[in-house]
N, C-alpha and C positions, 0 to 999 in steps of 0.2 A: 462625492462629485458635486463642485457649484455649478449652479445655474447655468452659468451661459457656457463656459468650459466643459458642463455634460449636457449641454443640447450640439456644440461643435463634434464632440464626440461620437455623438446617433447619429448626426445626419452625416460624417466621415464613413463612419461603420454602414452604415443603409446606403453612401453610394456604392459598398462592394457589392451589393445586391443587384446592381441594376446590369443592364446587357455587358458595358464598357469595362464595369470591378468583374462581373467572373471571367472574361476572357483576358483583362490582366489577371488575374491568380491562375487561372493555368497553364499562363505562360509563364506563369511565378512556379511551378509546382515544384523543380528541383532545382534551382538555382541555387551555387555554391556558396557556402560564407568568404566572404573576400569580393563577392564581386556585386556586392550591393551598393558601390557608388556608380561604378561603369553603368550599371544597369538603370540606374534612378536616373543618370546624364541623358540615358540613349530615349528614355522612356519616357520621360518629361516633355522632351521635342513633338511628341504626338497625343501626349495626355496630359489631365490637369497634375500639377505639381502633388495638389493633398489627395489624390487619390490614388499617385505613383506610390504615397509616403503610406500609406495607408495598405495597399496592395503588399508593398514591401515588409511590414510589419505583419500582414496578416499570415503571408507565406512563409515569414520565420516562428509563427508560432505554430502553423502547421505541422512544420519539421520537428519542433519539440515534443508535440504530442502525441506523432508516432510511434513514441513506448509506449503511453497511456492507453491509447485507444485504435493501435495497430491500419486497420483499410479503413475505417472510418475520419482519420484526422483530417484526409484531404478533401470531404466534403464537409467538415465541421468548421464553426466558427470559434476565438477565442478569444478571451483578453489575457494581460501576462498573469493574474491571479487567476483566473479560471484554470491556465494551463496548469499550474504549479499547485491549486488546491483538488480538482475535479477527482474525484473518484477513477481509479483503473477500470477500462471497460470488465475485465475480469473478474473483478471485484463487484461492483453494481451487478453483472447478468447472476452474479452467484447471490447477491440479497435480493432481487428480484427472485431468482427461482424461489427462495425460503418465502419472500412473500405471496406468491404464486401459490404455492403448495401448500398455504395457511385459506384459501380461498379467497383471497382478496381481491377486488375485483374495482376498488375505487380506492385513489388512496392521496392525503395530503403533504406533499414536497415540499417542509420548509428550510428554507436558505438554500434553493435546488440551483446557485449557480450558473453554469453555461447549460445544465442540463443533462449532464451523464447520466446524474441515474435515475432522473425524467425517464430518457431515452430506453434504459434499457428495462425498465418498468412498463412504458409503455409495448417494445416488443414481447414481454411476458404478459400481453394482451388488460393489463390494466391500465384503467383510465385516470393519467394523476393531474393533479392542480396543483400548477409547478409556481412556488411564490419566492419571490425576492424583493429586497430593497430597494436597490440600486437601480436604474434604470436602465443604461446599458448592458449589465450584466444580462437583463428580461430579455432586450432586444437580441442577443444573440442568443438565447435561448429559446426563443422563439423561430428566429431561422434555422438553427439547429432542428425542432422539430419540424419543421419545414422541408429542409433537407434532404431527410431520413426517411419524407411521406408518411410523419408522425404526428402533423398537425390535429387530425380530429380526435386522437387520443392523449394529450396533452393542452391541458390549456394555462399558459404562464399569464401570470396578475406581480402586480407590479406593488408590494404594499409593506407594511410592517407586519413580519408575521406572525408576532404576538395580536395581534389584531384580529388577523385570522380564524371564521366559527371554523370547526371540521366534523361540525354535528351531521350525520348522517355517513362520513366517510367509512371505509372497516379500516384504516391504519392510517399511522403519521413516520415520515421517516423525518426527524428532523440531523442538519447536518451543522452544527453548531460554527461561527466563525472559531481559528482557535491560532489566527496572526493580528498583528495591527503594523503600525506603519514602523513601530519599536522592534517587529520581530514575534517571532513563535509565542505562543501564552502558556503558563505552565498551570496556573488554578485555573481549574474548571469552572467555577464562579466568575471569572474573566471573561467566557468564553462568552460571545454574539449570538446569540442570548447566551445567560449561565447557561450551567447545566443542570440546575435544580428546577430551571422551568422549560427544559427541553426533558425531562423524567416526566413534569406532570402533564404535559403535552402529549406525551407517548401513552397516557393513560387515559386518556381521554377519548382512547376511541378502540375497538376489541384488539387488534393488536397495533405494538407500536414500535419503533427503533429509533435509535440516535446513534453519528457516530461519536466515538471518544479516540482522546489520545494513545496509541498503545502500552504509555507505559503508567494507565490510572493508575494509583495505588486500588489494592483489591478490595479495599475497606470501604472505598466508596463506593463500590458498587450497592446500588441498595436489593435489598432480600428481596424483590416480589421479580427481579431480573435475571436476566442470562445474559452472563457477557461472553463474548463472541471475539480471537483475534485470529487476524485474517491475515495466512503468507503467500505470497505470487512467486514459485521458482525461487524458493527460499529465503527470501527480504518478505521480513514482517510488514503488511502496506497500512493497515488498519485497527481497532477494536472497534465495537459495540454492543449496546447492551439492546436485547428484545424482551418488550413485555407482552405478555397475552399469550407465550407460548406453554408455559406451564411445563420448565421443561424437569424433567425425573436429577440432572445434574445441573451445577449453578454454572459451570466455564466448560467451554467447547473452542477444539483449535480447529481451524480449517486452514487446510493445503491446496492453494492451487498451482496448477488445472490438473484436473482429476477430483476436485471435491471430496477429498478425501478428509472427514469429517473423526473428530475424535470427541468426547466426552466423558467428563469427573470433575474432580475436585475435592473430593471427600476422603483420598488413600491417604495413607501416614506417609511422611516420606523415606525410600528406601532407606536402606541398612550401607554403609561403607563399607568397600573391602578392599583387596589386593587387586591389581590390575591384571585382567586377564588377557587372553586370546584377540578378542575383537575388543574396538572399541569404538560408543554408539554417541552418536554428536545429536541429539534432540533439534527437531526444528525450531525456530525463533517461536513462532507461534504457541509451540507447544507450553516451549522456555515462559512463556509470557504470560500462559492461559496457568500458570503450575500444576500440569498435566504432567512430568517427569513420572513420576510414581505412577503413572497409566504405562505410561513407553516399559519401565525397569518391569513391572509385571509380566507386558506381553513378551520381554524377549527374554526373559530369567536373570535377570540382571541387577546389578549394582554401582552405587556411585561410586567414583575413585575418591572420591572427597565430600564430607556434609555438606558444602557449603558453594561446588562446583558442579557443573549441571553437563555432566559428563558420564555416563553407561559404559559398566564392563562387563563382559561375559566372558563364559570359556563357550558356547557355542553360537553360532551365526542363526539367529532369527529374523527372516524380509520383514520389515514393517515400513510403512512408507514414512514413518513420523518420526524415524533418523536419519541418519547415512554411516553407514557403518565402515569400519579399517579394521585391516588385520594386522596385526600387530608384528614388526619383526622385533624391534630393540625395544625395551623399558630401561632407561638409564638417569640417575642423576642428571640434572643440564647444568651442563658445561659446552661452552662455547668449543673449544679445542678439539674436543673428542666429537662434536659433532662434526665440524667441519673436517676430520681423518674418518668417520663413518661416510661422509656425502662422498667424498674423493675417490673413496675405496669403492663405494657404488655407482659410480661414474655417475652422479645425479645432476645434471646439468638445470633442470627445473626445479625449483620446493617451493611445495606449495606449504605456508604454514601455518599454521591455526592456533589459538593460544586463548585461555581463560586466566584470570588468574595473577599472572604476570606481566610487570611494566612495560616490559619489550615492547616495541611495534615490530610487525613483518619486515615494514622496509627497515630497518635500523640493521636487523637482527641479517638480513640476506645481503647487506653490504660485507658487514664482516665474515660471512658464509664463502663469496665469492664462488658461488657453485661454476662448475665449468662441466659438461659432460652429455650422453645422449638421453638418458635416461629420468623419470620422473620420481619423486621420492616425497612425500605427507610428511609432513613433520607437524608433533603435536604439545603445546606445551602446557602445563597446567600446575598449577599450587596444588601441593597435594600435603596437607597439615602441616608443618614446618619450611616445606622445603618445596624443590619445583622438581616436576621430571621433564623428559623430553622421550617423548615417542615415536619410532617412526616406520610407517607402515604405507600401504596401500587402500584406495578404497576399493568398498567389496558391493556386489549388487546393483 
């Protein structure tokens, strides 16, 4: 952000602050898409024009971030990248608890953003030094902990944060950039800062974390680490790696809400077989952390395929780190024969799932033309040569 372009921007952002910005935003709070010219017309006649423009932009990013950060968005402040990189509240309360429960009691936030998970570190009653670049970016994260009644345990600096001492801190979470103006970055060496010196950042004080892309290769994770990938209601949100925890396994999947935690990495991977009874869909996370071979142990199970991350069993074990179907048909896939099986079971919905195979859902349900009251799974997978199509119910 230049000079004079990001001082127009602070003192834009800082009029929302004042008596005038928050009783426009909350007369902004649910205003529809479509009617933000009528609105900026009506609103303009009695306010200044950049702070109509301003109010009106803030209140549309409100509304985006109510997946993110649920009851909290409408007192939070954002920019369109904070919206789109910030951590899910879910995901910050759940590394805050991990850092909480390590006794951490002070800890250094670099690249900490609008402040997500400032915030939800400071409600896990730790006190962090929340550092960013940018300027604007600080300023709203500093109203953020404002906001929240998080100011005295939060304190944002505005700096380079390789710069940064964290001597005396007990941990670093550093959250690395990992877009630029080009788009997503895929080397980690890319990343704002690399990632070779968000590692030695993390080591530099008793425990440490960074996040990463979910889909690192596993090779880079380095040995003295624990990499961590994190699912919300089954969308993979996250990885990261923590040092200082010394933990007994190198990869652990976490499911949320329920924090339902798994850990390995060290099993052979299952044996292939015939497809049985039920069949176990592994969460993304688990997929990601290659935990499979934890899931096929606890429910007796087996892959349909070496090379497809797909669980069979002949009996139904609860484990929260699948979702499991019972299986009516296993048949060759063919288009024809499926669509005279959906007909025959009046299946008016399909839901379809597929590894494996080119097909997309929508391609594949034009040609289906399901018509009927009834709901029907359909599942598709390369299985050594060739493909099946499965189709079942889910169970549990």
């Amino acid at each position: 952000m230049s000079g004079d372009n990001g001082r127009v921007e602070i003192e834009s952002f800082r009029a929302l602050l004042t008596d005038e910005g928050q009783a426009l935003l909350a007369e902004l709070r649910d205003f529809k898409p479509g009617e933000e010219l009528a609105l900026a017309t009506r609103l303009r006649r009695t306010h200044p024009a950049g702070l109509v423009s301003a109010a009106l932009a803030q209140a549309a990013l409100r509304q985006r971030a109510r997946a993110k950060f649920d009851v909290d968005a409408d007192a939070l402040y954002f920019t369109p990248d904070g919206v789109e990189q910030a951590t899910r509240r879910s995901v910050a309360e759940w590394r805050a608890e991990r850092f909480a429960a390590l006794g951490v009691r002070r800890l250094a936030d670099l690249c900490c953003g609008i402040g997500g998970d400032a915030i939800a570190l400071a409600r896990a009653g730790i006190a962090v030094l929340a550092v960013d670049r940018d300027p604007l970016t600080c300023a709203v994260a500093e109203a953020n902990a404002a906001a929240l009644g998080l100011a005295e345990l939060i304190e944002v600096r505005c700096a380079d944060v390789t710069e940064v001492d964290v001597t005396g801190f007990d941990a670093v979470f550093t959250d690395p950039a990992r877009r630029t103006s080009r788009g997503r970055v895929f080397d980690p060496e890319a990343y704002s800062p690399p990632l070779s010196w968000a590692v030695e950042a993390a080591r530099r004080t008793p425990f440490g974390a960074l996040k990463i892309a979910p889909g690192i290769p596993h090779e880079l994770v380095p040995e003295d680490a624990e990499a961590e990938w994190v699912s919300d209601h089954g969308d993979v949100k996250e990885a990261g790696l923590w040092f200082g925890t010394k933990p007994a396994e190198p990869h652990r999947a976490t499911l949320l809400p329920g924090a339902h935690t798994l850990t390995g990495g060290r099993l052979p991977d299952p044996a292939a077989g015939p497809v049985g009874r039920y069949l176990y869909e592994p969460d993304g996370a688990v997929i990601r952390a290659h935990l499979v071979a934890e899931v096929a142990e606890q429910v007796g199970g087996r892959l349909i395929d070496p090379m497809i991350a797909y669980l069979t069993s002949d009996r139904l074990v609860p484990t929260p780190y699948a979702h499991a179907y019972e299986l009516t048909d296993v048949l060759p896939y063919n288009v024809k024969k499926l669509k005279a099986l959906l007909r025959e079971r009046g299946a008016g919905t399909v839901v379809i799932k597929k590894r494996g195979i080119g097909i997309t859902p929508e391609e594949l349900r034009r040609q289906l033309k399901p018509a009927g009251p009834n709901t029907v799974t359909v599942i598709l997978s390369r299985v050594g040569d060739g493909h099946l199509m499965m189709l079942g119910q889910p169970v549990g």
